[in-house]
RODO-2510 file (C-alpha; in nm, 4 decimals, decimal comma):
residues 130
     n   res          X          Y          Z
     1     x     0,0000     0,0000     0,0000
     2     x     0,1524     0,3458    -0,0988
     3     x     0,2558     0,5839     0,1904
     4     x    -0,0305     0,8720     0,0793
     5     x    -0,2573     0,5986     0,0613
     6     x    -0,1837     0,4792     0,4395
     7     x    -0,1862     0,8816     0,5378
     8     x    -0,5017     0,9306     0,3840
     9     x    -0,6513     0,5942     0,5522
    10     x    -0,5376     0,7275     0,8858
    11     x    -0,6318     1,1509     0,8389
    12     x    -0,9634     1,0207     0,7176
    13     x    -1,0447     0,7457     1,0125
    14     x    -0,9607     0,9950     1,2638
    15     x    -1,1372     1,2988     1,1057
    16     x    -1,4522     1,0253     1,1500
    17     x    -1,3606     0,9940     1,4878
    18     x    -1,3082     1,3752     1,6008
    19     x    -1,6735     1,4334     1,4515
    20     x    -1,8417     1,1734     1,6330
    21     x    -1,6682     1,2675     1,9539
    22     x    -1,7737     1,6605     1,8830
    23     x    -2,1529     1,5307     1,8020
    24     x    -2,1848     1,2291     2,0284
    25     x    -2,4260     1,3377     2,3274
    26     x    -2,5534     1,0692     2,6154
    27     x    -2,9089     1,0635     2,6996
    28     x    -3,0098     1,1688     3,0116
    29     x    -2,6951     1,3461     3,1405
    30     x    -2,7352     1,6316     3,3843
    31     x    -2,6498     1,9519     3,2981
    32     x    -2,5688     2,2937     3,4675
    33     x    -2,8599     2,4600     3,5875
    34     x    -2,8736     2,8212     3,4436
    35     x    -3,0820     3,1001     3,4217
    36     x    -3,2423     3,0457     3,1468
    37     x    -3,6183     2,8677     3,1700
    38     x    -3,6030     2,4719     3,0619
    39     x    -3,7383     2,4534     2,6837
    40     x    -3,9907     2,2094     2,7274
    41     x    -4,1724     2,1947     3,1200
    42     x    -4,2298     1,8715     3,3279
    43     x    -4,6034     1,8084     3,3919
    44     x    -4,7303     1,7933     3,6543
    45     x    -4,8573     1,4316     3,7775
    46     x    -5,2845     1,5126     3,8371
    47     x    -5,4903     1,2360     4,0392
    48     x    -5,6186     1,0185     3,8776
    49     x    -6,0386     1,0924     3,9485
    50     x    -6,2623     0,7984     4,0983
    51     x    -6,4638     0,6067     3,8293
    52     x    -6,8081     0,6844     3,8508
    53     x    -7,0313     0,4414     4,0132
    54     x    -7,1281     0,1180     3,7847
    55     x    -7,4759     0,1310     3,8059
    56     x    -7,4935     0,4761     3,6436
    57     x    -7,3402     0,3772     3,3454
    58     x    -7,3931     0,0497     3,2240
    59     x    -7,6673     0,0738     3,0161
    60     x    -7,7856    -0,2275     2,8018
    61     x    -7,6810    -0,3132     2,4783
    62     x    -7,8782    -0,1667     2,1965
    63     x    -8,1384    -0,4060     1,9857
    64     x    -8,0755    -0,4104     1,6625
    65     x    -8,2873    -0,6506     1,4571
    66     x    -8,0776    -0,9366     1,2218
    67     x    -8,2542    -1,0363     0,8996
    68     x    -8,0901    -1,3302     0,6834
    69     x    -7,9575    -1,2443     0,3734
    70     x    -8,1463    -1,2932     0,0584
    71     x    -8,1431    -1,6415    -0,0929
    72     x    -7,9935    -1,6166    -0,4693
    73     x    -8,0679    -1,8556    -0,7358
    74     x    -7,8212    -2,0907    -0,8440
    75     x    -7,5985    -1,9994    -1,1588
    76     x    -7,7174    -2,1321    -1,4366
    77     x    -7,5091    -2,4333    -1,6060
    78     x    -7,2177    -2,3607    -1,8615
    79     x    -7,1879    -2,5518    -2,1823
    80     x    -6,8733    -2,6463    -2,2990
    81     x    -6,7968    -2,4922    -2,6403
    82     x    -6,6864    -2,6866    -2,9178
    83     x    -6,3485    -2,8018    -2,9386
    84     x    -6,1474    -2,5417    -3,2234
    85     x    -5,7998    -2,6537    -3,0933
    86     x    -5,5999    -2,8498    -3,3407
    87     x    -5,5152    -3,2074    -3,2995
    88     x    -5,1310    -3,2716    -3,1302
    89     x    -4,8807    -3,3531    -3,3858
    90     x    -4,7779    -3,7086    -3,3830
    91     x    -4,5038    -3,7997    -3,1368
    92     x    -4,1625    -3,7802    -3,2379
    93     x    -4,0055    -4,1672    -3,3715
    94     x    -3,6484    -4,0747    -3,2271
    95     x    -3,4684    -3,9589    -3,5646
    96     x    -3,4363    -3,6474    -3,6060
    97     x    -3,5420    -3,3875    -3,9119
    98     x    -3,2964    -3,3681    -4,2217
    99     x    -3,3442    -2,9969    -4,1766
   100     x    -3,1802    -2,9330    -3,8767
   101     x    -2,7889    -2,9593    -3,9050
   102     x    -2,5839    -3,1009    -3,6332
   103     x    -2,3982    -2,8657    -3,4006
   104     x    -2,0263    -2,7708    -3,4671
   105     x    -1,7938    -2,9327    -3,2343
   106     x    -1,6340    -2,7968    -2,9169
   107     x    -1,3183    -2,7521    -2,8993
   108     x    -1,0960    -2,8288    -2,5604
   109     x    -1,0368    -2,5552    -2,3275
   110     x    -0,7317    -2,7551    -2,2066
   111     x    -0,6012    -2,7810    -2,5976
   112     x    -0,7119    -2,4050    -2,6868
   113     x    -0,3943    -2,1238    -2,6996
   114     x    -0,6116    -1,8642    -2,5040
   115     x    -0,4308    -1,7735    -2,1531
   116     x    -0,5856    -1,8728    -1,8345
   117     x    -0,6811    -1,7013    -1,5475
   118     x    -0,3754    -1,9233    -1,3496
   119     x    -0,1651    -1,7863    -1,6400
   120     x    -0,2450    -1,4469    -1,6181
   121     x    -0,1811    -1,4461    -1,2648
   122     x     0,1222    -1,6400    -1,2504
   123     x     0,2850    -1,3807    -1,5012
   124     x     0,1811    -1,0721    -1,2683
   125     x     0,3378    -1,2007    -0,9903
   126     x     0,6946    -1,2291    -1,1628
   127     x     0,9327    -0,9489    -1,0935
   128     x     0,9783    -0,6681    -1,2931
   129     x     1,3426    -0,7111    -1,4742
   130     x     1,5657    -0,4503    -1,4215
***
């Protein structure tokens, strides 16, 4: 790793660092009191009033009549529509067409001139001649 590389690594980690030290705050510290009034004030806790007796306010449930729904009529029965689709084709007898030409053959990636990857790499790694 270059040197500016490293220096710029380590001025840029602890620029990160100075920030979050200037901005990091923990909740609920105590601070001084000053003059000043508090931005938001506590409330005060209020008691809590008595419920009001049960008898005066239970009342009964409304009625509210329930009529069953309305009976429908059955759908009426589908026909199935003539067939239109064409018959299948017969099925194949294992040869196959005289119109489609075989595929060209592979050639060997082990036989082929092209440079690997392990190649490739192999060559980086050499030293530089002087």
């Amino acid at each position: 790793m270059p040197n500016d590389a490293k220096l710029g690594l380590v001025v840029g980690m602890s620029l990160v660092l100075v920030i979050a030290l200037i901005f990091f705050r923990k909740e609920g510290t105590v601070q001084a009191k000053s003059d000043a009034p508090p931005a938001v004030t506590p409330k005060v806790a209020r008691p809590v009033p008595p419920p009001p007796p049960e008898s005066a306010t239970t009342l009964p449930p409304p009625t509210v009549p329930v009529t069953p729904p309305p009976q429908m009529a059955p759908p009426p029965p589908v026909e199935a529509p003539s067939s239109t689709v064409p018959p299948l084709p017969p099925p194949p007898t294992g040869e196959e067409p005289a119109s489609v030409p075989p595929l060209p053959p592979v050639p060997s990636v082990m036989n082929s001139r092209r440079p690997t990857i392990l190649t490739v790499f192999r060559k980086a790694m050499e030293p530089l001649p002087k």
